[in-house]
C-alpha positions as YAML, in Angstrom:
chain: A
units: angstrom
residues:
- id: 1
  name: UNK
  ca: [0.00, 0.00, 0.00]
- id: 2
  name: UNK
  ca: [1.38, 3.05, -0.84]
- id: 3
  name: UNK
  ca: [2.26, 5.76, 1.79]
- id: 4
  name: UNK
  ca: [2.37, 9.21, 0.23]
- id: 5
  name: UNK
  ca: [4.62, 10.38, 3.37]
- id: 6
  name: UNK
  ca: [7.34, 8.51, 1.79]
- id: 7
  name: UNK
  ca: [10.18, 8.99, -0.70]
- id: 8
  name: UNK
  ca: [9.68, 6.83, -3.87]
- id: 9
  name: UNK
  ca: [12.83, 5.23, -2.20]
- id: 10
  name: UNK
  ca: [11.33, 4.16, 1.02]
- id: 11
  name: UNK
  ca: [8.40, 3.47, -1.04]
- id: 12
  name: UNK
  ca: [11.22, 0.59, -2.83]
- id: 13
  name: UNK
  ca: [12.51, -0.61, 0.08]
- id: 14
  name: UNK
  ca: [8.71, -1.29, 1.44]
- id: 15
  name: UNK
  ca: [7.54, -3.20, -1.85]
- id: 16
  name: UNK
  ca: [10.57, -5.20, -2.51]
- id: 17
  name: UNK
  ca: [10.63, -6.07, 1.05]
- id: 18
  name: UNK
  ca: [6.91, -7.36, 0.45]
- id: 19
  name: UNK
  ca: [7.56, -8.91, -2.55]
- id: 20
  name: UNK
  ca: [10.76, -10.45, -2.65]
- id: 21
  name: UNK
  ca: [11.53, -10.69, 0.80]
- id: 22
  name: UNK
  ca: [14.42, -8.39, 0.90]
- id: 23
  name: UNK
  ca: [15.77, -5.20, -0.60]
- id: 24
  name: UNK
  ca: [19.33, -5.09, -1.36]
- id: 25
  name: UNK
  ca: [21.16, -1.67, -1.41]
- id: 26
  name: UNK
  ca: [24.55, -1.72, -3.96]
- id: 27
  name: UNK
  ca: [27.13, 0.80, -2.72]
- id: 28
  name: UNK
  ca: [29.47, 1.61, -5.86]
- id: 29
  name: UNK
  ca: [32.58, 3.89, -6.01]
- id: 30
  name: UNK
  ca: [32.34, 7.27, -8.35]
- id: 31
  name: UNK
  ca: [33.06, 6.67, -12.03]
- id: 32
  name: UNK
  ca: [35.24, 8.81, -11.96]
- id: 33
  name: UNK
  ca: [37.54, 9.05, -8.52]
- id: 34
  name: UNK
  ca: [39.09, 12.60, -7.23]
- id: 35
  name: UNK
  ca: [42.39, 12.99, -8.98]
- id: 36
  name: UNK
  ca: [44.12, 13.59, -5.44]
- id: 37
  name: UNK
  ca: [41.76, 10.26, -3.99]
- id: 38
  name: UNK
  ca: [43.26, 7.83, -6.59]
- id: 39
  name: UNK
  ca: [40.36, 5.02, -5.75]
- id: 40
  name: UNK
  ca: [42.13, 5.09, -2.10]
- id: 41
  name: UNK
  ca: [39.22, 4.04, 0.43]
- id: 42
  name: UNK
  ca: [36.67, 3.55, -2.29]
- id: 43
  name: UNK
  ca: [34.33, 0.54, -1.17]
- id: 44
  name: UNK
  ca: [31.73, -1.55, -3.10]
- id: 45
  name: UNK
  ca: [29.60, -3.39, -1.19]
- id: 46
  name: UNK
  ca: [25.68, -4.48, -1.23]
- id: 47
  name: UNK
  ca: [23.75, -5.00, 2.01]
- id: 48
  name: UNK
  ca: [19.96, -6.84, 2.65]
- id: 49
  name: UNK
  ca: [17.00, -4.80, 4.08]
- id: 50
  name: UNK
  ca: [14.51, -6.82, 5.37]
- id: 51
  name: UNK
  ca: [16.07, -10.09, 6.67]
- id: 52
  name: UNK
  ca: [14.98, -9.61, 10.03]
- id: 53
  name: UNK
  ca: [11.33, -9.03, 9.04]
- id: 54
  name: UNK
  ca: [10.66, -12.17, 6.20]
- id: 55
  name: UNK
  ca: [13.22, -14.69, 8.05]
- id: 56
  name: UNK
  ca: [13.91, -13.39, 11.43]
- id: 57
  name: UNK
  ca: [17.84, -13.01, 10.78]
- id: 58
  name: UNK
  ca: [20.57, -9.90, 10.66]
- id: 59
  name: UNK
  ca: [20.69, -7.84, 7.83]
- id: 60
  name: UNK
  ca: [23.89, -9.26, 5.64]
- id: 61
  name: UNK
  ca: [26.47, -7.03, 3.93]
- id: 62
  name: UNK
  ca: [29.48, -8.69, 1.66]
- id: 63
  name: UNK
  ca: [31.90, -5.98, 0.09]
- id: 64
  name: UNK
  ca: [34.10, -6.36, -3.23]
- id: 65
  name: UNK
  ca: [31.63, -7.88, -5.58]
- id: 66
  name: UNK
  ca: [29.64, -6.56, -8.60]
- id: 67
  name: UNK
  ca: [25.67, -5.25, -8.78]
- id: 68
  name: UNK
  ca: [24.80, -8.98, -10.00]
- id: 69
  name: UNK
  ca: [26.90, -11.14, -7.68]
- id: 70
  name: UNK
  ca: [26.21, -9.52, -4.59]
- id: 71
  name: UNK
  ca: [22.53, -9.50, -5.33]
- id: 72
  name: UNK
  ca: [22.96, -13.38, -6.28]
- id: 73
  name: UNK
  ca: [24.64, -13.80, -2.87]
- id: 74
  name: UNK
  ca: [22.28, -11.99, -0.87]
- id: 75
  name: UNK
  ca: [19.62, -13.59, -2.68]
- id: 76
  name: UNK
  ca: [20.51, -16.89, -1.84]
- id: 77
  name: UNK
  ca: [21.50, -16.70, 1.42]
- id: 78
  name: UNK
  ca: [17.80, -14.97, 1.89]
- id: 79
  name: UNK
  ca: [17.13, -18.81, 0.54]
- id: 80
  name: UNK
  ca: [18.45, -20.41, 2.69]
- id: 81
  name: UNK
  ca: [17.58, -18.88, 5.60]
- id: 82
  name: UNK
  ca: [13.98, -19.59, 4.61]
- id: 83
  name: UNK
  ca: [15.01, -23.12, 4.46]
- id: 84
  name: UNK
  ca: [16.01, -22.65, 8.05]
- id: 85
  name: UNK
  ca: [19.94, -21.73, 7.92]
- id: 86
  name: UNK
  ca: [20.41, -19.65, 11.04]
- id: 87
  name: UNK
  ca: [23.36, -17.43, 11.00]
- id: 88
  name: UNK
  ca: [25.96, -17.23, 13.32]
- id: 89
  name: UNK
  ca: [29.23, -15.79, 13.62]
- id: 90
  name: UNK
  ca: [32.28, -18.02, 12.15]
- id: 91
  name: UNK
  ca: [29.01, -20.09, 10.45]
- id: 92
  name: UNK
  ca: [30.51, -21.43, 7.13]
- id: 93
  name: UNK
  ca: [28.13, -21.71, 4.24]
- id: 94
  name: UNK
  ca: [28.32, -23.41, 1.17]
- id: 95
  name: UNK
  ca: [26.11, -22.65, -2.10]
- id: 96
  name: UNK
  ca: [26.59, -18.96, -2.58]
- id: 97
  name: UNK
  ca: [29.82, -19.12, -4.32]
- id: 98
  name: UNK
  ca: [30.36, -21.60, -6.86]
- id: 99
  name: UNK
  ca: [33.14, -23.75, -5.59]
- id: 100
  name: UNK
  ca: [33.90, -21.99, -2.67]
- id: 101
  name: UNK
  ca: [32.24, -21.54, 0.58]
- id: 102
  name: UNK
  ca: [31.79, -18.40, 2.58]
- id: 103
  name: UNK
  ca: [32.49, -17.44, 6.37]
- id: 104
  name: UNK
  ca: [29.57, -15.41, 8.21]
- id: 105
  name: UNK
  ca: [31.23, -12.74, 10.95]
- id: 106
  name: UNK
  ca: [28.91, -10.80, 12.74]
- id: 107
  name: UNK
  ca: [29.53, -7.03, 12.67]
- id: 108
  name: UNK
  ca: [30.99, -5.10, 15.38]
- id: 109
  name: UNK
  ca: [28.03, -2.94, 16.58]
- id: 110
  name: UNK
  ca: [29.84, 0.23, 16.29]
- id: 111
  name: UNK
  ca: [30.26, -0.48, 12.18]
- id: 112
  name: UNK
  ca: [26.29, -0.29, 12.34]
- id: 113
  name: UNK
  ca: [26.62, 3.21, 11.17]
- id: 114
  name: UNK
  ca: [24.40, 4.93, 8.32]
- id: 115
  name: UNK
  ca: [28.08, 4.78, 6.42]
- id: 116
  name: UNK
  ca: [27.45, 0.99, 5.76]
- id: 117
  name: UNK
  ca: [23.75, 0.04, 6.80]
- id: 118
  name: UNK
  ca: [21.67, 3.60, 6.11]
- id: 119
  name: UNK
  ca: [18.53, 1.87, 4.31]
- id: 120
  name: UNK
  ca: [18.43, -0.54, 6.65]
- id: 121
  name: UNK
  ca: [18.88, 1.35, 9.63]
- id: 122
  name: UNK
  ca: [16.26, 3.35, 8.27]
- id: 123
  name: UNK
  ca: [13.68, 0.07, 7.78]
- id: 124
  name: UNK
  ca: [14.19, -0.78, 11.07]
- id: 125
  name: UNK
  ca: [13.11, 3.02, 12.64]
- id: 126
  name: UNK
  ca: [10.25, 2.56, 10.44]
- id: 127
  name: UNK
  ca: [9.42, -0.33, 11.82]
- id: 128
  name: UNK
  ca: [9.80, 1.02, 15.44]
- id: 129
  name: UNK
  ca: [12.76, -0.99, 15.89]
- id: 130
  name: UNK
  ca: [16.51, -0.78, 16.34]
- id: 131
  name: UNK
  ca: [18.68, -2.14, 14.00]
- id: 132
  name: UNK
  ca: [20.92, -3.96, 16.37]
- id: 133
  name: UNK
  ca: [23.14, -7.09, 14.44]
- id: 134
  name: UNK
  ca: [24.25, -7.25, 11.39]
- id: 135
  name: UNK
  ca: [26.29, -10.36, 9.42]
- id: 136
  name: UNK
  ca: [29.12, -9.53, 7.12]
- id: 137
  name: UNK
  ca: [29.43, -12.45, 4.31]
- id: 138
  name: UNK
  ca: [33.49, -12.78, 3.88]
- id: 139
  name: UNK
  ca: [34.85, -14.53, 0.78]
- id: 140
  name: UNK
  ca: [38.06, -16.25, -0.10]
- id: 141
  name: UNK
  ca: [40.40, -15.92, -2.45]
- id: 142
  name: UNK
  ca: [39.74, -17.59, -5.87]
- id: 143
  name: UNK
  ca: [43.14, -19.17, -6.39]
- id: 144
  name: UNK
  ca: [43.82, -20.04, -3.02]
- id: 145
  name: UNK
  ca: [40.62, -20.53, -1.02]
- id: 146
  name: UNK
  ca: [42.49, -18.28, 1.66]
- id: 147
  name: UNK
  ca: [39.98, -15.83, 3.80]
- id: 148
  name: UNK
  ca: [41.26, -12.77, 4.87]
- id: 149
  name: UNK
  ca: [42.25, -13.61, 8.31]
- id: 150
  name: UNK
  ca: [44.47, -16.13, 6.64]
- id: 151
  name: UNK
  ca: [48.19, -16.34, 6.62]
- id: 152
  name: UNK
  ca: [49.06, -15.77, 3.07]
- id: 153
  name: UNK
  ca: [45.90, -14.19, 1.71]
- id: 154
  name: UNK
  ca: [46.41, -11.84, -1.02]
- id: 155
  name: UNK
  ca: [46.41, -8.02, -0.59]
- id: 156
  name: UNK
  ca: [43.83, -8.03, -3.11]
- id: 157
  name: UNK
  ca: [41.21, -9.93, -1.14]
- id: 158
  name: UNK
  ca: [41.79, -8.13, 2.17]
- id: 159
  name: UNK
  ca: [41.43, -5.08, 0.24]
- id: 160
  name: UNK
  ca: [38.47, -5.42, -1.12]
- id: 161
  name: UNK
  ca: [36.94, -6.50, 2.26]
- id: 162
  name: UNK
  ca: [36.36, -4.16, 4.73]
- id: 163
  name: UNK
  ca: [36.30, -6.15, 8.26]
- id: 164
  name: UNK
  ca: [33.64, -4.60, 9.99]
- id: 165
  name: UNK
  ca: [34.01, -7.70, 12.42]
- id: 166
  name: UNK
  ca: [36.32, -8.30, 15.25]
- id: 167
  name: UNK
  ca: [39.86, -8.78, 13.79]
- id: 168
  name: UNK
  ca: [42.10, -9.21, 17.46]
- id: 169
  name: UNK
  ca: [43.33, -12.54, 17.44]
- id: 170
  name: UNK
  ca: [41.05, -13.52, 20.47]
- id: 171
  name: UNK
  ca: [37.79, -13.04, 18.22]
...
């Protein structure tokens, strides 16, 4: 039903939420990056809004992949977890990446910041609700299968990740 107090983006977030079960935000660096920035700090990374309403999980974020993967991954973890996967932190899962599995860590509550989570921070106020976990999807490296908390892992993969989980060696 349509609520004329919102922006045709909340509006979005509402009907994909209804009708898919999720809405997925893409973060994407500028085309074109600051000539004194050189692509330092740029991020790409896709989060879920919704999770916690259709399957009573965390929102999900997973950073370094395109529009299309992300949304695949997101997608199917959403899938799962209507199957009854329950995330947890260190939880590996298998199916979202061809050949590969994936590592669930749950995010440090102070990277639950507008920065990384706006839309759904935003669902949840709407919903009269605080958004209070989140999980971050981490990936390995193709070649090597090596996650970034791995000795040896490329610079690449690390790079592309932002941890917003706990990184001390006593996590």
């Amino acid at each position: 039903m349509r609520d004329d107090r919102l922006s045709r983006h909340e509006q979005q977030i509402l009907d994909n939420i209804e009708e898919f079960g999720c809405h997925i935000t893409v973060v994407t660096p500028p085309d074109e990056p600051d000539e004194d920035d050189e692509d330092e700090g740029e991020e790409r990374f896709a989060y879920s809004v919704g999770f916690r309403t259709s399957v009573s999980q965390p929102e999900v974020i997973v950073f370094g992949f395109s529009t299309e993967l992300s949304a695949a991954v997101i997608n199917g973890l959403l899938d799962m977890c209507r199957e009854g996967f329950e995330m947890e932190d260190w939880k590996v899962v298998d199916g979202l990446l061809k050949g590969h599995r994936c590592v669930l860590r749950e995010v440090e509550p102070e990277c639950l910041i507008p920065h990384y989570f706006n839309s759904a921070m935003w669902y949840a106020e709407h919903e009269g609700e605080e958004m209070s976990r989140a999980m971050q999807i981490v990936w390995p490296g193709v070649d090597d299968g090596l996650f970034p908390w791995d000795k040896g892992c490329s610079e690449a993969v690390r790079d592309l990740q932002t941890p917003l989980y706990r990184t001390s060696l006593n996590s």
